[in-house]
C-alpha positions as CSV (number, residue, x, y, z in Angstrom):
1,X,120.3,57.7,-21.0
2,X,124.3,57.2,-21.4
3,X,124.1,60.8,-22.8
4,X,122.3,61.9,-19.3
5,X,124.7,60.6,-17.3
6,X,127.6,62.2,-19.3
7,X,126.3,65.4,-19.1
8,X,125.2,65.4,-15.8
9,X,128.7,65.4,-13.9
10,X,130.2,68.2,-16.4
11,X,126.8,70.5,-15.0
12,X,127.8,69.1,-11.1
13,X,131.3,69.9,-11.3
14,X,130.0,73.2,-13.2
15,X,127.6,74.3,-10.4
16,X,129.7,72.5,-7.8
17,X,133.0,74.7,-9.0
18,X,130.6,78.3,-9.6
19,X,129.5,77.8,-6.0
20,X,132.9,77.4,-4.5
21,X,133.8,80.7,-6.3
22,X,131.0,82.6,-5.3
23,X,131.5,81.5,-1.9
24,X,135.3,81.9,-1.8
25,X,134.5,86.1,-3.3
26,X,131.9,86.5,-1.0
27,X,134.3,85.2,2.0
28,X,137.2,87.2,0.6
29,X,135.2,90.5,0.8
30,X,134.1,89.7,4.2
31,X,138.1,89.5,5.5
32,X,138.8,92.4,3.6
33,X,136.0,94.5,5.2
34,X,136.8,93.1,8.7
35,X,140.4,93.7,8.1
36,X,139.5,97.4,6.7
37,X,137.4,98.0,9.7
38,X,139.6,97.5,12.3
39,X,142.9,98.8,10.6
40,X,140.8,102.4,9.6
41,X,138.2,104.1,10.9
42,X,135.2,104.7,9.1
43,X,135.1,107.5,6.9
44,X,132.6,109.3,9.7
45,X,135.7,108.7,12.2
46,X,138.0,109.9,9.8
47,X,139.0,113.1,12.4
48,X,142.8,113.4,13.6
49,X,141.9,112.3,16.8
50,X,140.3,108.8,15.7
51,X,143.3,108.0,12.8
52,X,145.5,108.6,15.7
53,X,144.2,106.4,18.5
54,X,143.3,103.7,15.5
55,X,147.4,104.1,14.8
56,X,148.4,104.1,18.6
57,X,145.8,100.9,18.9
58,X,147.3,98.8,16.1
59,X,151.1,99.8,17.2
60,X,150.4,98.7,21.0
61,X,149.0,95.4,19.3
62,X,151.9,94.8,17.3
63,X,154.3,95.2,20.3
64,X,152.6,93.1,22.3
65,X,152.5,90.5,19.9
66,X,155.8,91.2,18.3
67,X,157.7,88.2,17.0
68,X,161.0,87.9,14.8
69,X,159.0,87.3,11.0
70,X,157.5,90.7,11.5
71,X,159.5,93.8,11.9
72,X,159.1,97.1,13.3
73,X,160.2,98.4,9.5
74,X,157.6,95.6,8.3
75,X,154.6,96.6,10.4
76,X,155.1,100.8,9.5
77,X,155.6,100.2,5.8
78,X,152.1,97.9,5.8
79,X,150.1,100.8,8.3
80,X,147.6,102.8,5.8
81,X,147.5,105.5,8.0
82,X,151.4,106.3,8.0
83,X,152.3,108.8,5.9
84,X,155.2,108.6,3.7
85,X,157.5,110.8,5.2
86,X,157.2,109.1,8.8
87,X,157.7,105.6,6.8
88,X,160.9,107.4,5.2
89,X,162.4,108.7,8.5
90,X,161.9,105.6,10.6
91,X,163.5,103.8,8.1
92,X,166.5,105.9,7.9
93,X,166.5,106.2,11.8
94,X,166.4,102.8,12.4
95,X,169.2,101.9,9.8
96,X,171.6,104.8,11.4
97,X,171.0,102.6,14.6
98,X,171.7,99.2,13.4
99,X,175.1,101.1,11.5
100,X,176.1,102.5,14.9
101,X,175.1,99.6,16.9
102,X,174.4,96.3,15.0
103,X,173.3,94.5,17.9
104,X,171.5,97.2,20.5
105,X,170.1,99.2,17.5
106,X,168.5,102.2,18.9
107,X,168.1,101.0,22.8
108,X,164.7,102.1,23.2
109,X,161.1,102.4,21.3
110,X,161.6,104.8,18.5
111,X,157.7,105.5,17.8
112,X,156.9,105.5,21.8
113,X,160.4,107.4,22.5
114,X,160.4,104.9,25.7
115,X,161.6,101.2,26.5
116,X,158.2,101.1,28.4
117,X,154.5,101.7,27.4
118,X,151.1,101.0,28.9
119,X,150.5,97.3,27.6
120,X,146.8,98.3,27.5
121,X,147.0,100.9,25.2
122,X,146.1,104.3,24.9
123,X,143.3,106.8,24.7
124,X,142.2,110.6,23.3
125,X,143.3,113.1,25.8
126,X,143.3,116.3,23.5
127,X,144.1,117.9,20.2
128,X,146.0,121.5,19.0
129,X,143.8,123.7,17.8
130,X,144.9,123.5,14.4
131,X,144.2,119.2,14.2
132,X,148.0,118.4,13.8
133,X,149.3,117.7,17.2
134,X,147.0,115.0,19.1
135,X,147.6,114.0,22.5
136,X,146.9,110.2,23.8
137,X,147.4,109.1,27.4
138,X,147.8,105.4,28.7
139,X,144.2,103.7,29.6
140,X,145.5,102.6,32.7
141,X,149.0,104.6,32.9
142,X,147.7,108.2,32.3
143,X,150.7,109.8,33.2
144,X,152.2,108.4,30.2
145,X,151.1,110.8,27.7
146,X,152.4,111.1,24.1
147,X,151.7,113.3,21.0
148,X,150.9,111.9,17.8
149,X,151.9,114.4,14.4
150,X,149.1,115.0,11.9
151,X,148.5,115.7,9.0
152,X,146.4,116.3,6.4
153,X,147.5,114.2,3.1
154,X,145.0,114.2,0.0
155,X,142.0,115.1,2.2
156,X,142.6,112.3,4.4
157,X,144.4,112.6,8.1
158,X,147.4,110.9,8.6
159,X,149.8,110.0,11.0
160,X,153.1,112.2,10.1
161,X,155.4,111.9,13.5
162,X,155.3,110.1,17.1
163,X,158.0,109.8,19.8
164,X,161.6,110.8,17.8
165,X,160.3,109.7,14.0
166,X,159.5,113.0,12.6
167,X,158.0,114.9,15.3
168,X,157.9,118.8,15.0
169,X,159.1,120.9,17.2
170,X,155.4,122.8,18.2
171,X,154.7,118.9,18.7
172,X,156.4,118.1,21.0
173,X,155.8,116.5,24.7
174,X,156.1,119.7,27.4
């Protein structure tokens, strides 16, 4: 019986401590897919248009909940949709700025190329025939239109330019 009894809490704590770890995996995929899901669209959303309103999405969310632990340079260098070269140029743009100016920096929304923007976001309003040059209006501000540089990096889409960070000039707002 004593033998029982000193086996028995090594197999609780054993099923006790695999079930907490299955649990924990199974909970950690979850976040990831949620997180995936609403950061990226699905592979069958994977078009120009869709990469660039997911972008415009995430970017109006981060301004309107933008606090001092989490940067502009911080939230681009984290976005999976970004391409490299727009990470590159916003960074060099923004540290120009803060050279120039340490305590204005650039005066204005670098990826919007405005001090204002439609708080609730923006939606598809049309593409270039060739897929790189997508066009997004505000939801409730349509007048406020902007273009969104694509590009096609790897086989996926990606966003290459908005407002003054790497925008071409066939890109640009008419």
């Amino acid at each position: 019986m004593l033998r029982l009894f000193k086996k028995q809490p090594i197999m609780l704590f054993r099923t006790l401590f695999l079930s907490l770890l299955v649990s924990t995996a199974f909970s950690l995929h979850g976040l990831s897919q949620e997180y995936e899901n609403t950061v990226r669209p699905s592979k069958e959303q994977h078009t120009p248009e869709a990469v660039a309103v997911a972008f415009i999405t995430e970017y109006i969310t981060f301004c309107n909940n933008q606090n001092a632990t989490n940067t502009l340079k911080t939230w681009v260098e984290s976005q999976p949709l970004v391409s490299e070269r727009f990470k590159t140029s916003l960074r060099n743009l923004l540290t120009a700025a803060e050279t120039r100016n340490p305590e204005l920096g650039l005066g204005f929304d670098p990826i919007l190329n405005a001090q204002d923007y439609p708080d609730s976001g923006f939606e598809f309003d049309s593409i270039s025939m060739n897929k790189k040059c997508v066009t997004v209006k505000g939801r409730e501000w349509p007048e406020f239109t902007m273009r969104i540089s694509m590009e096609r990096i790897q086989g996926e889409w990606m966003v290459d330019g908005a407002g003054v960070v790497n925008m071409p000039g066939n890109c640009n707002v008419e």
